[in-house]
N, CA and C atoms as a LAMMPS dump frame, in Angstrom:
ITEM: TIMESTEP
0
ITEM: NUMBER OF ATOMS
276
ITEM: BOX BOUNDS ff ff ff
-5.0000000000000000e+02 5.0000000000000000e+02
-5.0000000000000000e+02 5.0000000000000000e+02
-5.0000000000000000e+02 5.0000000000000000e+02
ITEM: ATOMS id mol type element x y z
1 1 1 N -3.841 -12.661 -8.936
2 1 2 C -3.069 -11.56 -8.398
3 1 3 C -3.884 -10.867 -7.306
4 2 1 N -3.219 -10.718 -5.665
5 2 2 C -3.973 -9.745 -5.117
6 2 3 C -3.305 -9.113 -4.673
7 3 1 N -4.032 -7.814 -4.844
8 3 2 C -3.416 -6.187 -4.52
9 3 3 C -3.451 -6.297 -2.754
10 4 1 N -2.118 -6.012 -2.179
11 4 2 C -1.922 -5.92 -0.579
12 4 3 C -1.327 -4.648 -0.089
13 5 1 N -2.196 -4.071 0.397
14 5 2 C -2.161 -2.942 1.34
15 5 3 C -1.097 -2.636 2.629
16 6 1 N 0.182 -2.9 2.735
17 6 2 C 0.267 -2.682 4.337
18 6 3 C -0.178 -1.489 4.793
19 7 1 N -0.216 -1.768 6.031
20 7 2 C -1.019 -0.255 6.766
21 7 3 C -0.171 -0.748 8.578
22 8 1 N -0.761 0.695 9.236
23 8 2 C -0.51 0.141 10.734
24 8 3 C -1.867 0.955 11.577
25 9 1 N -2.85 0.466 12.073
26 9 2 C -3.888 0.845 12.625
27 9 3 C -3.152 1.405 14.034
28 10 1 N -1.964 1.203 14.318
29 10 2 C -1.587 1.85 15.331
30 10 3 C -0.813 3.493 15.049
31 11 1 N -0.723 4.466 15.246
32 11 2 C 0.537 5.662 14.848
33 11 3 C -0.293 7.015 15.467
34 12 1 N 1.059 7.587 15.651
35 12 2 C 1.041 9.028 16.097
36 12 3 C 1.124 9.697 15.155
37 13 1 N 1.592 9.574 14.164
38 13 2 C 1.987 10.177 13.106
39 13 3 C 0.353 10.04 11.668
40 14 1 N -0.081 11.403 11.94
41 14 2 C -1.409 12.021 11.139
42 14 3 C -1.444 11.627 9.872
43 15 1 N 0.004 11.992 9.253
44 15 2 C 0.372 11.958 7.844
45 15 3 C -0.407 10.183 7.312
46 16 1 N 0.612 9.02 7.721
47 16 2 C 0.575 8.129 7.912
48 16 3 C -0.978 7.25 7.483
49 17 1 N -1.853 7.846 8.382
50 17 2 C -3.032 7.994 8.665
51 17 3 C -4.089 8.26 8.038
52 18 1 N -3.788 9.486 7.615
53 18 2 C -4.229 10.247 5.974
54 18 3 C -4.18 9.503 4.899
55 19 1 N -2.655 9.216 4.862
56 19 2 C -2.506 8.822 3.347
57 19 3 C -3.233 7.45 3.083
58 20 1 N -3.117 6.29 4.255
59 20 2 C -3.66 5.053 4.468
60 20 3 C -5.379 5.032 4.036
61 21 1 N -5.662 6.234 4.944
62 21 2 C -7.671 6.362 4.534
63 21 3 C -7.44 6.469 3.249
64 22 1 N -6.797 7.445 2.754
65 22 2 C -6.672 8.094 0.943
66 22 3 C -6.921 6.636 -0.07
67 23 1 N -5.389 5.645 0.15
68 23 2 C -5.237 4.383 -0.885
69 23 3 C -6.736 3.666 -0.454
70 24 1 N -6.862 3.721 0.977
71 24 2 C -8.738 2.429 1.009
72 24 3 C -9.509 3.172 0.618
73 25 1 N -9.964 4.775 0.665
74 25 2 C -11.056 5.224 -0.241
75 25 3 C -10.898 5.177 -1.488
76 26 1 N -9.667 5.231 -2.458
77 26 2 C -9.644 5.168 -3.821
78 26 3 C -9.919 3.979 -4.333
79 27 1 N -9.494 2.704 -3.618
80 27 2 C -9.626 1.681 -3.627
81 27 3 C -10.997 1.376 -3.922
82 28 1 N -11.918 1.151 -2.871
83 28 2 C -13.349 1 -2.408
84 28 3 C -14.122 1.842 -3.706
85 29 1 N -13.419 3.476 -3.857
86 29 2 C -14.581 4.144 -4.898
87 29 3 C -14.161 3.117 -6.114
88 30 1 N -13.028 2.8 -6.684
89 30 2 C -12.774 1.81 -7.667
90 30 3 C -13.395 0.638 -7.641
91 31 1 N -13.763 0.139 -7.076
92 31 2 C -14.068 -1.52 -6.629
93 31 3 C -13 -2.183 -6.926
94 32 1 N -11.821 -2.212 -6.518
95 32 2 C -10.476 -2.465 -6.38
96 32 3 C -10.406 -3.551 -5.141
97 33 1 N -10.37 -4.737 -5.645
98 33 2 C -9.688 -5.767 -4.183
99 33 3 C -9.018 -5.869 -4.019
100 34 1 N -8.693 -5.764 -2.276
101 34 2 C -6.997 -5.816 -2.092
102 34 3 C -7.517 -6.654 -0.565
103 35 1 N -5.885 -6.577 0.058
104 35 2 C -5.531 -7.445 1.481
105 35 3 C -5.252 -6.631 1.768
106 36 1 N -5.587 -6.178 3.118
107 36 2 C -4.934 -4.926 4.258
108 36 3 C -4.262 -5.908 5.386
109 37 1 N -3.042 -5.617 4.923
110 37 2 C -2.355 -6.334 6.363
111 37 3 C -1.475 -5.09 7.322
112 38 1 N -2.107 -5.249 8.653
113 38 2 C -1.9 -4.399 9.584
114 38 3 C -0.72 -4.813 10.448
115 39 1 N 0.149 -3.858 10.225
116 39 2 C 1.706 -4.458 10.364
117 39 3 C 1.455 -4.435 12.229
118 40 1 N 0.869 -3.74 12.663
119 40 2 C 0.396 -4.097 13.883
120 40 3 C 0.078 -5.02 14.812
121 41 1 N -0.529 -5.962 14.376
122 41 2 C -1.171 -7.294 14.575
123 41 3 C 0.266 -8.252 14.506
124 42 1 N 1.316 -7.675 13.194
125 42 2 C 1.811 -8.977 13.212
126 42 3 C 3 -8.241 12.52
127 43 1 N 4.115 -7.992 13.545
128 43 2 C 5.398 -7.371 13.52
129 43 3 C 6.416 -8.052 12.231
130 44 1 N 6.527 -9.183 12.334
131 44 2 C 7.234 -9.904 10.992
132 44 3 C 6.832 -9.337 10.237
133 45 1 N 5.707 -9.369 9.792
134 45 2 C 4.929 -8.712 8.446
135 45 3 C 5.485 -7.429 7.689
136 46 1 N 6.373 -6.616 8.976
137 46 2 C 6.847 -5.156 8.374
138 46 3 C 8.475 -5.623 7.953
139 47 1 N 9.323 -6.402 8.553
140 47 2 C 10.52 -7.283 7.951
141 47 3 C 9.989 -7.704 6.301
142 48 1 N 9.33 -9.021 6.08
143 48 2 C 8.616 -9.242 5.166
144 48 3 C 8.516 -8.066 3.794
145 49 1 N 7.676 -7.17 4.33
146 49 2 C 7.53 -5.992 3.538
147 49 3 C 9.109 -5.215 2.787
148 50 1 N 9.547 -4.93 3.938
149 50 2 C 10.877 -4.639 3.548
150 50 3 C 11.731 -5.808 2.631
151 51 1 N 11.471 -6.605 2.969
152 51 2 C 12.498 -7.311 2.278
153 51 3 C 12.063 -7.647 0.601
154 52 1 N 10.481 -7.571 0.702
155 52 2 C 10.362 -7.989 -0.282
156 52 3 C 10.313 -6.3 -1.587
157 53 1 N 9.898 -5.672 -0.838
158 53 2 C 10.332 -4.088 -1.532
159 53 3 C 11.925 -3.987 -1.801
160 54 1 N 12.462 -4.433 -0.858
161 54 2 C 14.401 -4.076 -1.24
162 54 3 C 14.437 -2.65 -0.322
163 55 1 N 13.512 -2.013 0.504
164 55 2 C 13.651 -0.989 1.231
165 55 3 C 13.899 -1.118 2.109
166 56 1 N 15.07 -0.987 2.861
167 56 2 C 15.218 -1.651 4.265
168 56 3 C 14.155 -0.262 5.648
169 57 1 N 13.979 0.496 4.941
170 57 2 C 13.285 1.127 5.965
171 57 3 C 11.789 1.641 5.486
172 58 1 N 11.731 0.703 4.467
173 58 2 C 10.127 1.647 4.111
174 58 3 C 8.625 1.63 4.99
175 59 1 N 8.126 2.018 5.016
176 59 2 C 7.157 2.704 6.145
177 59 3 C 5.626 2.595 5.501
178 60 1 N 4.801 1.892 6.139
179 60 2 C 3.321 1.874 5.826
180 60 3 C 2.91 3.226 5.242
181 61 1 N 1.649 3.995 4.584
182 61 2 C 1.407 2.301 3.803
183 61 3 C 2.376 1.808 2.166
184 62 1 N 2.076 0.648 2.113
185 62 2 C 2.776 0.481 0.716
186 62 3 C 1.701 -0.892 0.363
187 63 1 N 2.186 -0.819 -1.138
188 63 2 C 1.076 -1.195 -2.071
189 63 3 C 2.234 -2.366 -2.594
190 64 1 N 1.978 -3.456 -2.823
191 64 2 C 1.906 -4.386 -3.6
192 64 3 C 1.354 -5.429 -4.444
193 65 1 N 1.495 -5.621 -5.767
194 65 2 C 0.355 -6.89 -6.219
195 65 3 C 1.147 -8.455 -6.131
196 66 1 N 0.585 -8.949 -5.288
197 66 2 C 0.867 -10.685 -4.694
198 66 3 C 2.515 -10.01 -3.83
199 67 1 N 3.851 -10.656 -4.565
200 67 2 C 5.004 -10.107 -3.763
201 67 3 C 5.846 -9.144 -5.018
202 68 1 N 4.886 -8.541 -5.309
203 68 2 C 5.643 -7.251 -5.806
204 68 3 C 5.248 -5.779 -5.615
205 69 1 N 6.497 -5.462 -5.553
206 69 2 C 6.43 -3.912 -4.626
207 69 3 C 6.215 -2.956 -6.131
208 70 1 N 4.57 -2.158 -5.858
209 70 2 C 4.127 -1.554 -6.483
210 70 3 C 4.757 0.118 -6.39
211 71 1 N 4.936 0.552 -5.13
212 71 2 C 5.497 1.701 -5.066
213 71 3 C 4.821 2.454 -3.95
214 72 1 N 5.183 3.674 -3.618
215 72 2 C 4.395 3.926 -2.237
216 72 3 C 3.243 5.308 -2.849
217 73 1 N 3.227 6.014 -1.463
218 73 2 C 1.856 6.888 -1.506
219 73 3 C 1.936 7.526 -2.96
220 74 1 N 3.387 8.137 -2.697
221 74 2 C 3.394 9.316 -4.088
222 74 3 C 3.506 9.191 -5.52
223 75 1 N 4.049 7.582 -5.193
224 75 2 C 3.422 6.939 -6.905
225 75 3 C 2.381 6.425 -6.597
226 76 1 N 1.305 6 -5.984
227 76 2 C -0.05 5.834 -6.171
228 76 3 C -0.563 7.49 -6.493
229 77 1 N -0.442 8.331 -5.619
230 77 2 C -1.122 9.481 -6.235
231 77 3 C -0.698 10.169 -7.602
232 78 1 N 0.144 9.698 -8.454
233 78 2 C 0.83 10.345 -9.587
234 78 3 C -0.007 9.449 -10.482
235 79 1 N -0.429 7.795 -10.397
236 79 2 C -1.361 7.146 -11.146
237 79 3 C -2.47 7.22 -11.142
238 80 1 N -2.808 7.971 -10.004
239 80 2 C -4.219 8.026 -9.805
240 80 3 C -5.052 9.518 -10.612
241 81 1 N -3.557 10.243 -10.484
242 81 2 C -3.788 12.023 -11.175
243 81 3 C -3.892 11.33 -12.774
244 82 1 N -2.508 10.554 -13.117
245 82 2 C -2.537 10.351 -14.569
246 82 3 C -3.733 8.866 -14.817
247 83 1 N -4.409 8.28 -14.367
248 83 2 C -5.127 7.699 -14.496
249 83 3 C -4.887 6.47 -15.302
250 84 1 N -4.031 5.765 -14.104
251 84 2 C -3.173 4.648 -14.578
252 84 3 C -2.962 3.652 -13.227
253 85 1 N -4.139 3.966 -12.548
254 85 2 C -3.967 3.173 -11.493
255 85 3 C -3.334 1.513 -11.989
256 86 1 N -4.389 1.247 -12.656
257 86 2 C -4.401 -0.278 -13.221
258 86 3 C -3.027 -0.719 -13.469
259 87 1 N -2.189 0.211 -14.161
260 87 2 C -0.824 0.034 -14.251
261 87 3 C -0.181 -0.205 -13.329
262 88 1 N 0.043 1.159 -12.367
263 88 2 C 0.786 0.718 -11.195
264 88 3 C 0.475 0.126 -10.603
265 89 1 N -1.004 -0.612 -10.579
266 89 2 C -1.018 -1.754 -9.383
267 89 3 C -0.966 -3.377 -10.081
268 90 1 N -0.355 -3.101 -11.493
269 90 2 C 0.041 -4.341 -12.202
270 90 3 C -1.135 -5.396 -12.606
271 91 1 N -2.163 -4.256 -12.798
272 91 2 C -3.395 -5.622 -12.993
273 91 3 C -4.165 -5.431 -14.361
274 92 1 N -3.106 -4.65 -15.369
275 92 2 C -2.975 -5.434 -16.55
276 92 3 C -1.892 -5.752 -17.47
């Protein structure tokens, strides 16, 4: 199973930005491996995402383990408060 990150190293938008540093520092302080794919580099990749979430408009970043859609920022930060990361990122 690997945990995949989308992100977009490109944006105007701060929020975006924030929240993206937030999931790779929690990550990294965890020793948590994941794939950062930068919807930037490679435009299909954000189709892809969507389709495989069922969100037709969902928006970096978002978390999945292999092709399942884990949930976005505000359920990572609700697992991370209740201390259940492991859960929501399906890796046990």
């Amino acid at each position: 199973m690997v945990v995949k990150l989308y992100t977009t190293s490109v944006t105007t938008n701060r929020e975006i930005f924030n929240k993206q540093n937030r999931i790779k520092h929690v990550f990294d302080a965890k020793q948590i491996k994941y794939e950062e794919i930068d919807l930037c580099h490679n435009q299909e990749e954000r189709d892809v995402m969507r389709e495989k979430a069922g969100i037709p408009d969902l928006l970096p970043p978002a978390i999945f383990n292999d092709d399942t859609y884990c949930g976005d920022f505000q359920q990572f930060e609700d697992a991370v408060e209740d201390n259940l990361l492991k859960d929501f990122l399906k890796l046990q």
